[in-house]
C-alpha positions in Angstrom: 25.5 -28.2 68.1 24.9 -26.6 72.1 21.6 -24.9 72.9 22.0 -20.9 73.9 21.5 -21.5 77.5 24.3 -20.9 79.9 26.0 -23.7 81.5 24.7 -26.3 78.7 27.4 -28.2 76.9 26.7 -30.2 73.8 28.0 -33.2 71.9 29.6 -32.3 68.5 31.0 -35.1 66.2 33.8 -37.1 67.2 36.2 -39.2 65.9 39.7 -39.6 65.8 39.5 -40.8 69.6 39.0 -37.3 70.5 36.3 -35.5 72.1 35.2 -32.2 71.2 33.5 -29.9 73.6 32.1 -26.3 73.0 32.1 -24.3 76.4 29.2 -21.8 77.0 29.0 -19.0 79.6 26.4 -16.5 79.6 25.3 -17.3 76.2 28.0 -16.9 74.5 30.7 -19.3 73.1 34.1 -18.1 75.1 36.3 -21.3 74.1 36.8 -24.4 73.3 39.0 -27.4 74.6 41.1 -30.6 73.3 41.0 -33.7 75.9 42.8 -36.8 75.4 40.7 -40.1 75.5 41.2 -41.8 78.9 42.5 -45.0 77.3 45.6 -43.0 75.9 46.5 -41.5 79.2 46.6 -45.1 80.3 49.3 -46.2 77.5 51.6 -43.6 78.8 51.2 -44.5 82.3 51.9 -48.0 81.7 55.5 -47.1 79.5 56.5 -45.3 82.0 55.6 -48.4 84.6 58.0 -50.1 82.4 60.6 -48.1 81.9 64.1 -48.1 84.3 65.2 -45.1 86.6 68.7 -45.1 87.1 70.2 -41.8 89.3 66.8 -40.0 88.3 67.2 -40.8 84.5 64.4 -42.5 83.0 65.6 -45.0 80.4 63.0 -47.1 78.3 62.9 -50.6 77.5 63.6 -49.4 74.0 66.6 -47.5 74.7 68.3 -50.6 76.8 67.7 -52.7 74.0 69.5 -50.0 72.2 72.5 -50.5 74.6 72.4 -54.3 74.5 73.0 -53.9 71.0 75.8 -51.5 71.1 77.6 -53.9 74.4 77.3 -57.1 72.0 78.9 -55.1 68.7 81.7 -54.0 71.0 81.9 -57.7 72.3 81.8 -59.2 68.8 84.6 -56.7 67.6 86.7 -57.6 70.3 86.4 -61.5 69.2 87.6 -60.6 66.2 90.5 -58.8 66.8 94.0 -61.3 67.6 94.4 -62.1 71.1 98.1 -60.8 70.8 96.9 -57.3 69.6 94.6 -56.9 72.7 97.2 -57.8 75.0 99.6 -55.2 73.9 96.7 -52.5 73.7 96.3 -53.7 77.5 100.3 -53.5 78.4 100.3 -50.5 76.5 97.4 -49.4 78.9 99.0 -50.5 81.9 102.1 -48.8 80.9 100.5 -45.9 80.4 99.5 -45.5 84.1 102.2 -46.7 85.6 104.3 -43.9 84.3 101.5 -41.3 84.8 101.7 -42.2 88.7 105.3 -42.0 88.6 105.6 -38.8 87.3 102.6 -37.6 89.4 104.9 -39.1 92.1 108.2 -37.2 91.4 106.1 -33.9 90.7 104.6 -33.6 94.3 107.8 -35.1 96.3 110.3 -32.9 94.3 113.8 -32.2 96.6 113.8 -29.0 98.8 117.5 -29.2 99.2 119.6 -25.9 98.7 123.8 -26.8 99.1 125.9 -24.2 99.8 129.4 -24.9 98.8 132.7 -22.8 98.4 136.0 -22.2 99.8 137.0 -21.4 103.5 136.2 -17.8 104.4 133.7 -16.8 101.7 131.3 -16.5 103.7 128.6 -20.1 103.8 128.1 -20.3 107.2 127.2 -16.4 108.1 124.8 -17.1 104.7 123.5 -19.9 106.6 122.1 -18.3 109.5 121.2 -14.9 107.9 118.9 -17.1 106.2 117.7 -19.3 108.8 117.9 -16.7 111.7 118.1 -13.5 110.2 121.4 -12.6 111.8 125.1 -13.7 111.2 125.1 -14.6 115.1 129.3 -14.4 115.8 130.0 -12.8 112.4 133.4 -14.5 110.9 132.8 -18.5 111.0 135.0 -21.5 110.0 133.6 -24.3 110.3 134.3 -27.9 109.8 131.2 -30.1 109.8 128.4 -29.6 107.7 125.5 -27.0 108.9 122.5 -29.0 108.1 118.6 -27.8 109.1 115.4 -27.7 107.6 113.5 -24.6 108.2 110.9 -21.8 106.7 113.5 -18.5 105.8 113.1 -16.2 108.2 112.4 -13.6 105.5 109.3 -15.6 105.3 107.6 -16.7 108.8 105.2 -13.6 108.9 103.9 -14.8 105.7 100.4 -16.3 105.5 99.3 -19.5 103.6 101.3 -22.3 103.2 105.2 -22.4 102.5 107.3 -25.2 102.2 110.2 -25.8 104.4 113.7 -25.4 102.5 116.4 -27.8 103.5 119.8 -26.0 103.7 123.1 -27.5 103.7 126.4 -25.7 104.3 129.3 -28.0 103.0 132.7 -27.0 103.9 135.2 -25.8 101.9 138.4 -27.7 103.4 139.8 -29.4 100.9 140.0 -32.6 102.8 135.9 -32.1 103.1 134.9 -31.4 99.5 133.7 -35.0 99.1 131.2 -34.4 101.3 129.9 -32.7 98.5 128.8 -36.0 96.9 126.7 -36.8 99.6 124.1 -34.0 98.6 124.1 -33.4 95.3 121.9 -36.4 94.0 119.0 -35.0 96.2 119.8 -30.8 95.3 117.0 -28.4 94.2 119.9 -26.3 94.0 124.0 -25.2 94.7 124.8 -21.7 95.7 128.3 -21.5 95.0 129.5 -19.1 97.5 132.5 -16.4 96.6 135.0 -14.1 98.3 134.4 -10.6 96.5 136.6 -9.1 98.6 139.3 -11.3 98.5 138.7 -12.3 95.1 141.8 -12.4 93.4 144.6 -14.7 95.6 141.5 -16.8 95.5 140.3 -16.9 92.2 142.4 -20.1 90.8 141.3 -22.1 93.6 137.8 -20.9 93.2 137.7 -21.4 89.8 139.4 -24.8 90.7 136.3 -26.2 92.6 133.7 -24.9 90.5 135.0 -26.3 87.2 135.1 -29.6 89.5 131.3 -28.7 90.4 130.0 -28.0 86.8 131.9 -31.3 85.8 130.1 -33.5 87.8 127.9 -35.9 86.3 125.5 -35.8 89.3 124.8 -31.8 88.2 125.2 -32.4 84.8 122.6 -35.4 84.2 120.1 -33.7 86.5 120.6 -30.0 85.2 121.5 -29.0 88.7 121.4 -25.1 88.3 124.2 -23.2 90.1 124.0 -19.9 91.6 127.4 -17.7 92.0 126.7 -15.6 94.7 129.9 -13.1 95.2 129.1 -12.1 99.0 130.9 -9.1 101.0 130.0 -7.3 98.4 129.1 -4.5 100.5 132.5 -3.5 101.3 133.8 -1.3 99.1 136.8 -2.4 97.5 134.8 -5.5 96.5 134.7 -6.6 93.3 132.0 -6.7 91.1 129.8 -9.3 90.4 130.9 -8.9 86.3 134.5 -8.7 86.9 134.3 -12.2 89.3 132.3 -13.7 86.3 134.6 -12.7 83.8 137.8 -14.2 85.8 136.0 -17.5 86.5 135.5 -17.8 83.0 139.3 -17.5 81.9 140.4 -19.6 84.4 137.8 -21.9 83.7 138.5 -22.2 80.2 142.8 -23.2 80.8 141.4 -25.8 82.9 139.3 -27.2 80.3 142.2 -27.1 78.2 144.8 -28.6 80.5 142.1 -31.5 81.7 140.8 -32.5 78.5 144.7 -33.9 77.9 144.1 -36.4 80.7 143.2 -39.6 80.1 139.2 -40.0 80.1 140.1 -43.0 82.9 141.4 -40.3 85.3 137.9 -38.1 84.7 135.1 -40.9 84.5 132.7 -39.0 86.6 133.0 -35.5 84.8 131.9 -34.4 81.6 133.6 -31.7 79.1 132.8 -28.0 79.5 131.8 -25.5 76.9 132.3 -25.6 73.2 135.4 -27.1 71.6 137.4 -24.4 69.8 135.7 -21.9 71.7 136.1 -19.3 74.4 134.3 -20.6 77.4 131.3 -19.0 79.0 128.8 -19.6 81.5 126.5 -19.8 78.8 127.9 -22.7 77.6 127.2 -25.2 80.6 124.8 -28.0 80.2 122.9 -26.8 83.5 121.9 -23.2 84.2 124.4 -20.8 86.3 123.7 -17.5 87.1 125.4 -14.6 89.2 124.2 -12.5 91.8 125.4 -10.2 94.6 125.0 -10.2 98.5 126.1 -9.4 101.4 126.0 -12.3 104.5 127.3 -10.0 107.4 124.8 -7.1 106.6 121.9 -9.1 105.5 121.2 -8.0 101.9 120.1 -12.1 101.1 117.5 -11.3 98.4 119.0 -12.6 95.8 119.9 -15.6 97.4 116.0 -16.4 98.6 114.7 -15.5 95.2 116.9 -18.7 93.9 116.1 -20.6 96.2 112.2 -20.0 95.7 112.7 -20.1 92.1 113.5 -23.9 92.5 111.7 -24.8 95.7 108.6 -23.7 95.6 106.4 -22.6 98.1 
């Protein structure tokens, strides 16, 4: 027990290696407090001597042994699995992240390239600097090599942030230059197919002549190459519309289907067979995806023609 007098401490009982102390102020008992034996505190000290800090992380002897154990059951399972299972788990493995770096690969260096193909006189090569320059420079253009430039749109350069260069090329449409064609499409984002809507119908057989040849290709097949028709002049007024051209591709289209399909598969290796046998044939029906849009080269109404071309070569 402690005497009355203030500033006196006592000894009560003990045990338990812990000390037991009755605080007195003024006479009074105000409290009383719980302190650990010395020789404890040095225990603790020492474990933590012993244990091992790795990136600030405090791991005990105990614990490591705990990993030692784990590392030799994952060592021990692995001698007892066949050596020629763990070699196909490691070519599967290997395989595995080959093809993810490939495909990461092909994902950041995807094509840029925009072709512009179609007959004489629809209209490419105005198209090509309305979009480059934003102006159709000497208006009515026939050229006979291939406009080829790499370049921002001009809709574009007072944009801010980053936007990717597109690469345009302007094949054209001379019959003895088609083949140039080939020399694009394995590397195209994307074909504008360029038509006449003003002088629509002389040309529509021969139109629909080099676009069934287009869609045929196994080049734009096999790579889903999608296809924009873009009827230009269509700000002149007795231009047709966009429906209409659509609608007249189709037919002729579909007698060319009928009248190739008779030749011998020897003659067509490199094209594949349009639309649905027994059936009428659409647009719809191609392998690839083909749309139709309006514009206007001359005037400079290209909207339609830049929102392809950023829907397939992005930004």
């Amino acid at each position: 027990m402690a005497r009355g007098r203030a500033g006196e401490v006592g000894e009560v009982g003990g045990g338990r290696g812990v000390e037991k102390a009755l605080v007195v102020f003024g006479g009074e008992l105000v409290g009383d407090e719980i302190v650990e034996k010395k020789g404890k505190g040095k225990r603790k000290e020492e474990r933590e001597r012993n244990d091992l800090i790795i990136d600030g992380l405090r791991i005990s002897p105990t614990n490591l042994q705990g990993m030692d154990q784990w590392i030799s059951q994952i060592e021990q399972w692995f001698h007892q699995q066949p050596v020629e299972q763990i070699y196909v788990a490691v070519a599967v493995l290997a395989l595995t992240v080959v093809l993810f770096v490939l495909f990461s690969l092909l994902k950041t260096s995807k094509s840029n390239t925009i072709v512009l193909a179609g007959l004489n006189g629809s209209g490419k090569t105005i198209l090509f600097y309305q979009l480059r320059d934003g102006s159709p420079h000497q208006g009515t253009v026939t050229s006979m090599e291939p406009n080829d430039g790499t370049f921002v749109l001009h809709s574009e350069l007072g944009k801010n942030g980053k936007i990717k260069p597109v690469h345009l090329v302007d094949v054209p449409g001379h019959s003895r230059l088609k083949p140039k064609l080939d020399e694009f499409l394995p590397n195209a984002a994307g074909l504008i197919f360029v038509v006449d809507a003003l002088d629509f119908l002389p040309n529509c057989r021969p139109a629909a002549e080099y676009l069934y040849d287009i869609l045929t290709k196994s080049s734009v097949v096999k790579r889903r190459i999608p296809v924009l028709i873009l009827c230009n002049k269509t700000d002149k007024v007795t231009a047709h519309s966009k429906e209409f051209i659509r609608k007249q591709l189709e037919k002729e289209i579909d007698k060319l289907r009928t009248s190739r399909n008779a030749i011998s598969t020897a003659d067509i290796s490199d094209e594949f067979m349009l639309g649905v046998p027994g059936e009428p044939f659409t647009l719809e029906q191609c392998r690839n995806k083909v749309t139709v849009a309006e514009a206007s080269g001359l005037t400079g109404e290209v909207s339609q023609v830049e929102q392809f071309i950023r829907e397939h070569v992005k930004p």
